[in-house]
C-alpha positions as CSV (number, residue, x, y, z in Angstrom):
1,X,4.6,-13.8,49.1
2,X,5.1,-14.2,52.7
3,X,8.2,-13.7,54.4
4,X,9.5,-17.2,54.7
5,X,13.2,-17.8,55.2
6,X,14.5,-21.3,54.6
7,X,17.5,-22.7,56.5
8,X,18.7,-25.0,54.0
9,X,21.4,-27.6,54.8
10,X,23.5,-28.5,51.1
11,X,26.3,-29.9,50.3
12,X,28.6,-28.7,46.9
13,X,31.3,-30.7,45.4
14,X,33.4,-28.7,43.1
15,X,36.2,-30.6,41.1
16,X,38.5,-30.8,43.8
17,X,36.3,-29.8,47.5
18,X,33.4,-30.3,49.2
19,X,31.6,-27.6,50.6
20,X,29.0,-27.9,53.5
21,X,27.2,-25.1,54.5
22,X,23.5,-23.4,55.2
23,X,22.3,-21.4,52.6
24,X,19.4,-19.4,54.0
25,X,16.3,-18.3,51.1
26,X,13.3,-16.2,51.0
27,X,10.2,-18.1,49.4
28,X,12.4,-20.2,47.4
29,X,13.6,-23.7,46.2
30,X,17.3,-24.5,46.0
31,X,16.6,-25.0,42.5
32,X,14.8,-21.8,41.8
33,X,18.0,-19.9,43.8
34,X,21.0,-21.4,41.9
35,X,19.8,-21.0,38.7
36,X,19.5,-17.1,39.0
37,X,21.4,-15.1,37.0
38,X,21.4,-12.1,38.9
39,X,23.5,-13.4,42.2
40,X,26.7,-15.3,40.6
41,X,27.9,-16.3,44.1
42,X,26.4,-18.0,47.4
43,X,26.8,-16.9,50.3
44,X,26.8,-19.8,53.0
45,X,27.1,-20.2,56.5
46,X,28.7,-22.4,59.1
47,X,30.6,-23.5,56.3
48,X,33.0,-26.7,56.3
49,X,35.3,-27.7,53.5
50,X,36.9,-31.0,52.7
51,X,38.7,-32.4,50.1
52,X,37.4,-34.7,47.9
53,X,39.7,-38.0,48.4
54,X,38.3,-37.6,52.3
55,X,35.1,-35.7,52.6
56,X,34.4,-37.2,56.0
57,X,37.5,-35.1,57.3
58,X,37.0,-31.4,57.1
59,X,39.6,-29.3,56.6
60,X,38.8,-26.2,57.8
61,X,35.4,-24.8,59.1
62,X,34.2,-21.1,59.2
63,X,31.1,-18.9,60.1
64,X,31.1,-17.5,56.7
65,X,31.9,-18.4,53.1
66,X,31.0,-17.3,49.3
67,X,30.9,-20.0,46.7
68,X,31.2,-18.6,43.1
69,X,27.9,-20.6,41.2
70,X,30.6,-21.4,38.0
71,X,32.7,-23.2,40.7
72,X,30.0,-25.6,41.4
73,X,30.1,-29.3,39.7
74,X,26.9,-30.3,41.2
75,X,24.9,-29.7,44.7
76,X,22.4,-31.3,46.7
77,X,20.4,-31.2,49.9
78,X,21.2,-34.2,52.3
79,X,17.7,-35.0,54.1
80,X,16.9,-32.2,56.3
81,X,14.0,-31.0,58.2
82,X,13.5,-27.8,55.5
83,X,10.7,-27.8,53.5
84,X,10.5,-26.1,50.6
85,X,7.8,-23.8,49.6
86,X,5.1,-25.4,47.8
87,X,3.6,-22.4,45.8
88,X,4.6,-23.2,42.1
89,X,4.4,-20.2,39.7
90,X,4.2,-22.8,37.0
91,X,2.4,-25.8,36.4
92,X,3.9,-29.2,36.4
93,X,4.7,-30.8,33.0
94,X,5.3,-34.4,32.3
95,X,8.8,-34.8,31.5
96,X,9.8,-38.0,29.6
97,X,13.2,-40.0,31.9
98,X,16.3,-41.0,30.6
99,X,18.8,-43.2,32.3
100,X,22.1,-41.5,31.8
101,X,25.7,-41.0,32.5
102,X,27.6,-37.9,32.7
103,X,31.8,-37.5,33.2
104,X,32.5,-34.2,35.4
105,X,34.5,-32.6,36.6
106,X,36.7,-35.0,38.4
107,X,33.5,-37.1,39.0
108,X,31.2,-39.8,37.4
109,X,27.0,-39.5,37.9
110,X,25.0,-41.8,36.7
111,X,21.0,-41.3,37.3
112,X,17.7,-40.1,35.4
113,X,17.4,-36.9,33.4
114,X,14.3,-35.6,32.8
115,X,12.9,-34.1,29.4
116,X,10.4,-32.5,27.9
117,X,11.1,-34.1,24.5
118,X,13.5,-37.0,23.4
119,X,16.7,-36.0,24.9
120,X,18.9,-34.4,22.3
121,X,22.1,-33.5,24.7
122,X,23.2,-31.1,22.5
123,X,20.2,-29.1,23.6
124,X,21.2,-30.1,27.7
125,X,24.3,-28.8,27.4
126,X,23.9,-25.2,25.5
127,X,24.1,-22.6,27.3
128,X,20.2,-22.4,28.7
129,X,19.1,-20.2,31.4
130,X,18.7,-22.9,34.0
131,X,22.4,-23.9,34.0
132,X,21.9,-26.0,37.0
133,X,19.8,-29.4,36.0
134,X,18.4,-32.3,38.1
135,X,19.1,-36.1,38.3
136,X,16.9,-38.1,40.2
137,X,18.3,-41.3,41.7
138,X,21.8,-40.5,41.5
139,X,24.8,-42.3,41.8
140,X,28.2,-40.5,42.3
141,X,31.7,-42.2,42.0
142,X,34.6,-39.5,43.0
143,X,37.9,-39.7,41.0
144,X,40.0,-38.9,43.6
145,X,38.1,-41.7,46.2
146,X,36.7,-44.3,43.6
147,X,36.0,-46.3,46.8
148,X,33.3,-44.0,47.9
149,X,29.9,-43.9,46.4
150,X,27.4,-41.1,46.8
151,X,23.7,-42.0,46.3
152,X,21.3,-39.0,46.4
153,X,17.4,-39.2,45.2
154,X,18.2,-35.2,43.5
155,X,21.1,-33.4,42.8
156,X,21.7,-30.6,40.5
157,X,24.4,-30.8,37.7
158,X,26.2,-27.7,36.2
159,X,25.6,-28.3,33.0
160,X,29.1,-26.3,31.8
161,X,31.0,-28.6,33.9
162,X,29.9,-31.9,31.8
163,X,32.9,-33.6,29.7
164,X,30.5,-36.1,28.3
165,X,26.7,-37.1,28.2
166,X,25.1,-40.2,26.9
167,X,21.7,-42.4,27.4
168,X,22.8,-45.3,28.5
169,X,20.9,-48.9,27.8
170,X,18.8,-50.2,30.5
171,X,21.1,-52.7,31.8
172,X,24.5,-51.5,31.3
173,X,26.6,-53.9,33.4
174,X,29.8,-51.7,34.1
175,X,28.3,-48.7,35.9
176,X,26.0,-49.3,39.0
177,X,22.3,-48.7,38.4
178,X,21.0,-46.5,40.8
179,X,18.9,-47.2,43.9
180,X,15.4,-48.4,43.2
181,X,12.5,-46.0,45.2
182,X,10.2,-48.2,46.7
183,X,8.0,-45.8,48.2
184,X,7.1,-43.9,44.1
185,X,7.0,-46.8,41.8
């Protein structure tokens, strides 16, 4: 491996904040980074933090910051000009989806999980190595701002911070399906 560090932008919403910072990683994905078990914390830079009822108005903002990973509800990149490293260890494997909805931590998500096998969420939930898990097409609905929607194509989810799981059916009229990508059908 090369040594190439990555400026990442990403934005964390623990049950009661927002956190914005740069997170700044050698030859790795976000994903790969935050669901490592030997660095519990992460450290951050140019760090602002808001709460959750106004996330547009920051409360405070500081050079420096450390994030403990059990705090986290979920995080995400906004776009950015980082790109990720491309060099997989792994291959990719076909993961089945499943439209879901998940209650938080002081937040409601509703988006695609993706599984290897029929989702049994008892299996999501246990406590797995990757505690962090995607949802693609995300749509966020904050408890303390129910006025304010958060669509994001990925976030990840702590899965230790979910207070309920289910599949939902197709067309469930009461929570907002998420955005529909054009560009991958």
């Amino acid at each position: 491996m090369g040594d190439n560090l990555i400026n990442y932008q990403i934005v964390i919403f623990t049950n009661r904040h927002t956190i914005t910072g740069d997170l700044i990683l050698k030859d790795k994905r976000l994903s790969d980074h935050i669901n490592e078990r030997v660095d519990t914390m992460l450290g951050l830079r140019n760090v602002t933090v808001a709460r959750l009822e106004n996330p547009a108005q920051p409360l405070y903002s500081m050079p420096t910051a450390v994030v403990p990973k059990s705090s986290i509800v979920l995080i995400f990149e906004p776009p950015q000009n980082a790109i990720p490293p491309s060099n997989r260890f792994f291959g990719y494997t076909k993961k089945e989806k499943h439209e879901v909805f998940l209650i938080m931590d002081s937040m409601e998500i509703r988006g695609v999980l993706h599984t290897l096998f029929n989702p049994d969420f008892r299996l999501v939930l246990v406590n797995l190595p990757d505690a962090f898990q995607p949802i693609t097409n995300a749509v966020i609905r904050l408890e303390a701002n129910p006025t304010l929607v958060v669509r994001q194509d990925t976030i990840l989810f702590n899965t230790q911070r979910v207070r309920f799981i289910a599949e939902l059916a197709i067309n469930s009229p009461t929570i907002p399906r998420p955005p529909v990508n054009t560009e991958n059908p």
